[in-house]
C-alpha positions as CSV (number, residue, x, y, z in Angstrom):
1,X,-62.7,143.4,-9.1
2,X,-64.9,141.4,-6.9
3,X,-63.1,138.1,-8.6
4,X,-59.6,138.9,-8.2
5,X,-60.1,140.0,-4.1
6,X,-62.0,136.4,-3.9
7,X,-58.6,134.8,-6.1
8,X,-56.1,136.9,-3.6
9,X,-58.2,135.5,-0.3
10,X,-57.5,132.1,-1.8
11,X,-53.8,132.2,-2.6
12,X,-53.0,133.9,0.9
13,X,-55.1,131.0,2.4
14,X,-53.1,128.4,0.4
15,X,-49.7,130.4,0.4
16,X,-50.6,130.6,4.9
17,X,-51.2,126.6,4.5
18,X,-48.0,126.0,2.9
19,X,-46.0,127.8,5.4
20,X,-46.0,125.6,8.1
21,X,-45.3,122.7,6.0
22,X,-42.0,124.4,4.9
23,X,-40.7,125.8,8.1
24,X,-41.6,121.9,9.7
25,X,-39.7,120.6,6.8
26,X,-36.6,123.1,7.1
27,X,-36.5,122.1,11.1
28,X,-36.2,118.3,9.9
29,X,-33.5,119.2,7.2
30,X,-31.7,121.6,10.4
31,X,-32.0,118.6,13.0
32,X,-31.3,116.2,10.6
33,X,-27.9,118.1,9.4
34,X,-27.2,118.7,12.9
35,X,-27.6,114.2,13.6
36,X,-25.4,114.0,10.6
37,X,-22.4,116.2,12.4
38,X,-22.8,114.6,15.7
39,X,-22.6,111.6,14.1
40,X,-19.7,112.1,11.9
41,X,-17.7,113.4,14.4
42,X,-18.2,110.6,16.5
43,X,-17.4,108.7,14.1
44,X,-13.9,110.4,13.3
45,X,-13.0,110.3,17.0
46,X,-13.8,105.7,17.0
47,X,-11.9,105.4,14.2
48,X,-8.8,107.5,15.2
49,X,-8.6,106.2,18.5
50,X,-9.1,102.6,17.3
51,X,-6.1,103.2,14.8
52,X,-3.9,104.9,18.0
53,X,-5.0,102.1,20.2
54,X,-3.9,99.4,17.7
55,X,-0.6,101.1,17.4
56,X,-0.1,101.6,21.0
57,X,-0.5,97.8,21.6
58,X,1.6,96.6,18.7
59,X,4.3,99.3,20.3
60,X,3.5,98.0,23.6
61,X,4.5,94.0,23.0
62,X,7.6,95.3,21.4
63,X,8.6,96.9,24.3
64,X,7.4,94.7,26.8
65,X,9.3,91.8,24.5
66,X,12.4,93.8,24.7
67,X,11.9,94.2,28.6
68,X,11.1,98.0,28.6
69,X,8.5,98.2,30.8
70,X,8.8,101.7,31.6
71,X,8.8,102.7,27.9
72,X,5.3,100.7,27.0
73,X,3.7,102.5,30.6
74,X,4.8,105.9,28.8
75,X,3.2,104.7,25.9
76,X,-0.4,104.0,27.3
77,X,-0.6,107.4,29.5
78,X,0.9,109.0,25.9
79,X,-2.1,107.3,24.1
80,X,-4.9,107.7,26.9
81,X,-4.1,111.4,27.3
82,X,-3.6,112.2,23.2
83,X,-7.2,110.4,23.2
84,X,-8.5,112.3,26.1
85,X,-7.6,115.8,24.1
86,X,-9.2,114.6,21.2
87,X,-12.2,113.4,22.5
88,X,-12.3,116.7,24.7
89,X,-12.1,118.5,21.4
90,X,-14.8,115.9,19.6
91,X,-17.3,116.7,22.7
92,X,-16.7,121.1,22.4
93,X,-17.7,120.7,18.9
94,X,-20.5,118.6,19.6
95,X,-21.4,120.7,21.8
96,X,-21.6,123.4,19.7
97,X,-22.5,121.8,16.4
98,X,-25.9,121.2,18.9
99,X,-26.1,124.1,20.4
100,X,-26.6,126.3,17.6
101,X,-28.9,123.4,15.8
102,X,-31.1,123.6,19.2
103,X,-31.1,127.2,19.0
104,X,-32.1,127.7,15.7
105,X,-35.1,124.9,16.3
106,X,-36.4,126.6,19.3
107,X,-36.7,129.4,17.2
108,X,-38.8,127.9,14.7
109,X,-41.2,126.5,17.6
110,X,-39.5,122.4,16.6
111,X,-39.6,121.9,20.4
112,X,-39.7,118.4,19.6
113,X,-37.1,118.4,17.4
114,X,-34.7,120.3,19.6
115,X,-35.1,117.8,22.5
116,X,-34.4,114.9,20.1
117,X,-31.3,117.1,19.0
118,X,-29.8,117.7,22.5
119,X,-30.8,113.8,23.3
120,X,-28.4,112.7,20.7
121,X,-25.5,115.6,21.7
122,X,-25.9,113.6,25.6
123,X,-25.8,110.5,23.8
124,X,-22.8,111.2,21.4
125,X,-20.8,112.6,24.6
126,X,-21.9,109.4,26.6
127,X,-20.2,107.4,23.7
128,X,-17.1,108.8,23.5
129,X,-16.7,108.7,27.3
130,X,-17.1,104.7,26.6
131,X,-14.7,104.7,24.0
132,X,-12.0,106.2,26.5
133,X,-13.0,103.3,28.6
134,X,-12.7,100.8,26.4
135,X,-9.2,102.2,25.0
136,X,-8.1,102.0,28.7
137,X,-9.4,98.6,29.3
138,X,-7.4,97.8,26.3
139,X,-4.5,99.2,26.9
140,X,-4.0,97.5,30.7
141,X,-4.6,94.6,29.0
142,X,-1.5,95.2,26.8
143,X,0.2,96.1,29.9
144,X,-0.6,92.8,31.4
145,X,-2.7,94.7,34.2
């Protein structure tokens, strides 16, 4: 009896050990799923509005060769505002996609982890906001602005 109390003490001792190692290791696989979103969606959102913003200029020179100025402004708010909306979109899911990441690290004491989360959710938002800028810069380029 004495043997298998001593053989219990040691498994909860090793089996207490473990624990930590596995709840740090399901934070990094949460943060790191979370990154992977952020990411991803980011990523959708510069490719789409690169496509649009190709698109828009090639329309643009057609209509600004065929003397419709009016018609290519159109089609720059058209593709500035379509991009706004979706990068409006992008940054709501973001926002949530971190939220609940952040959330469910703070929960599991991955303070560190959280912060690093919510650092790239600022960062992903700051990037999209330069992508708008960028398309606009483009775009009054086309125009000849």
């Amino acid at each position: 009896m004495h043997r298998s109390g001593i053989l219990a003490c040691v498994f909860t001792f090793v089996f207490a050990a473990m624990l930590p190692g596995v709840a740090k290791a399901d934070g990094e696989a949460l943060a790191a799923r979370t990154f992977s979103n952020i990411r991803d969606t980011v990523d959708r959102v510069e490719w789409n509005m690169a496509d649009q913003t190709g698109d828009t200029v090639d329309l643009i020179r057609r209509l600004l060769n065929a003397g419709r100025v009016e018609a290519a402004i159109a089609a720059a708010r058209s593709c500035v505002q379509q991009s706004r909306e979706n990068a409006r979109a992008a940054a709501s899911y973001i926002n949530q996609v971190a939220d609940r990441g952040i959330r469910s690290l703070v929960s599991r004491m991955e303070f560190e982890l959280a912060r690093r989360v919510d650092h790239a959710r600022n960062a992903a938002i700051d990037h999209l906001k330069s992508l708008l800028d960028r398309q606009e810069q483009v775009l009054s380029d086309a125009l000849g602005n």
